[in-house]
C-alpha positions in Angstrom: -15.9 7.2 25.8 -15.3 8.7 29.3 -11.8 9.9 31.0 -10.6 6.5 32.2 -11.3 4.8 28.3 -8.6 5.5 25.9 -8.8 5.6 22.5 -6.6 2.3 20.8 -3.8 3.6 18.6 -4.6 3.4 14.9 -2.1 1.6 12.6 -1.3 4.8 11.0 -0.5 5.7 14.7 1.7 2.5 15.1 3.5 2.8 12.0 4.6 6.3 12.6 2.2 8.5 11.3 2.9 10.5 7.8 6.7 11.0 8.1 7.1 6.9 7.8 3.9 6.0 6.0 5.5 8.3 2.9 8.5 6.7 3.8 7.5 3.3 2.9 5.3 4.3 0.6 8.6 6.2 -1.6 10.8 3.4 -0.8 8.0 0.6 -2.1 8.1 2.7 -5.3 12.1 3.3 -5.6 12.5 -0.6 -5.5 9.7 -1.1 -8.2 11.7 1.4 -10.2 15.2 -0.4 -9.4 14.5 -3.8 -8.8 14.4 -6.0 -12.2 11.7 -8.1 -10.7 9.3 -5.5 -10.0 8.9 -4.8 -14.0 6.2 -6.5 -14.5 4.3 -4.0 -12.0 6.5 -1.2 -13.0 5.0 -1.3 -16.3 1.4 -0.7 -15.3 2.3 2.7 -14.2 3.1 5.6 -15.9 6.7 7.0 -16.7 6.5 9.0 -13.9 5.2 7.8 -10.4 5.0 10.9 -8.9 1.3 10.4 -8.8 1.0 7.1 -7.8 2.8 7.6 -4.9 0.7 10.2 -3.8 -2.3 8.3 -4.4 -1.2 4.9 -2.8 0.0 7.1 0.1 -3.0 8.9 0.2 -5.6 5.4 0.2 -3.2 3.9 2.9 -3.5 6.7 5.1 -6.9 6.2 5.5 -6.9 2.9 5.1 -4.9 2.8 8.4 -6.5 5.1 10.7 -5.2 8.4 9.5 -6.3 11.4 7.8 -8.6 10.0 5.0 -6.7 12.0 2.1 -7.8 9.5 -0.9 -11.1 9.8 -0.2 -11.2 13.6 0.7 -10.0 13.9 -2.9 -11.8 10.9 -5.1 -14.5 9.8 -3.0 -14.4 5.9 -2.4 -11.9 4.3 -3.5 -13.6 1.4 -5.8 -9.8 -0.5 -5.3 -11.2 -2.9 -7.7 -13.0 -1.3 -10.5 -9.9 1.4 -10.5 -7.5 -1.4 -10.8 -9.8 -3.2 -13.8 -8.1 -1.8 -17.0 -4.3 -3.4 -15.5 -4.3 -7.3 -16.2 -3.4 -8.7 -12.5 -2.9 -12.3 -12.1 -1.1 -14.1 -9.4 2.6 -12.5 -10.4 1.5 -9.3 -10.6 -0.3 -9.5 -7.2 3.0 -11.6 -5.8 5.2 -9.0 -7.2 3.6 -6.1 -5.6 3.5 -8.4 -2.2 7.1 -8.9 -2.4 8.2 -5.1 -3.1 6.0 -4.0 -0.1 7.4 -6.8 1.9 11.0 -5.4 0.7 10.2 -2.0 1.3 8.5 -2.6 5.1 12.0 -4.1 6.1 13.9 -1.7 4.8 12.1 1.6 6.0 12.7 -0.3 9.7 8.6 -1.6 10.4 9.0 -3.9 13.0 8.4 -7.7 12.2 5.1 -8.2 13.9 3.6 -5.2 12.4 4.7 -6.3 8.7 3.0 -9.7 9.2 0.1 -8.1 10.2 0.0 -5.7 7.3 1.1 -8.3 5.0 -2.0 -10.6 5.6 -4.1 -7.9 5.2 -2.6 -6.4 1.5 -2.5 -10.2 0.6 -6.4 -10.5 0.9 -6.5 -7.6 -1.1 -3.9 -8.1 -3.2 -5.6 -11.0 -4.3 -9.0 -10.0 -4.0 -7.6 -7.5 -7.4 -6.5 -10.1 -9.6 -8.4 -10.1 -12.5 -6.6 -12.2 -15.2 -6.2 -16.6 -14.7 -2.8 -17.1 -13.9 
């Protein structure tokens, strides 16, 4: 790259860095602990997700341009053969869809960048499920 090329903003960039990547990140798990229609994916974590929202704030930041903390601390992130021992079928995977949908809005991620992001966590949101239905 030389002086006149600039280097395109990451999405981590975009979405404002740490500050509102944990943001979203704490708010996608408050409504799963809150929101009666989350329970299905509430259940598949512990009693605590104090750990889960480090780790899924840890994979995204990688997975979005930024520091790649997941992987600094577990290697690769083998999304699918990590996620193997939870049964997902099409509600679970809708259900965590809808919560980060729910929790995009309300941490203020403008419109076009949560359509973008969505289509991207649906193909792997589905690419996890793992149970008919």
């Amino acid at each position: 790259m030389n002086e006149t090329e600039t280097a395109s903003p990451t999405l981590y960039d975009v979405i404002g860095g740490e500050s509102k990547l944990r943001e979203m990140v704490d708010r996608f798990y408050d409504l799963m602990e809150l929101e009666p229609e989350f329970a299905g994916i509430r259940s598949m974590h512990p009693p605590s997700t104090e750990g889960s929202r480090d780790k899924l704030f840890w994979f995204l930041s990688g997975w979005m341009g930024g520091p790649d903390l997941f992987v600094e601390r577990f290697g690769h992130p083998r999304l699918r053969a990590r996620h193997l021992p939870f049964a997902i079928a099409s509600d679970e995977r809708d259900q965590w869809l809808r919560c980060m949908a729910w929790a995009m809005e309300d941490v203020g991620i403008a419109e076009d960048l949560r359509v973008r992001l969505m289509n991207s966590f649906f193909q792997t949101a589905d690419w996890m499920r793992n149970k008919a239905g």
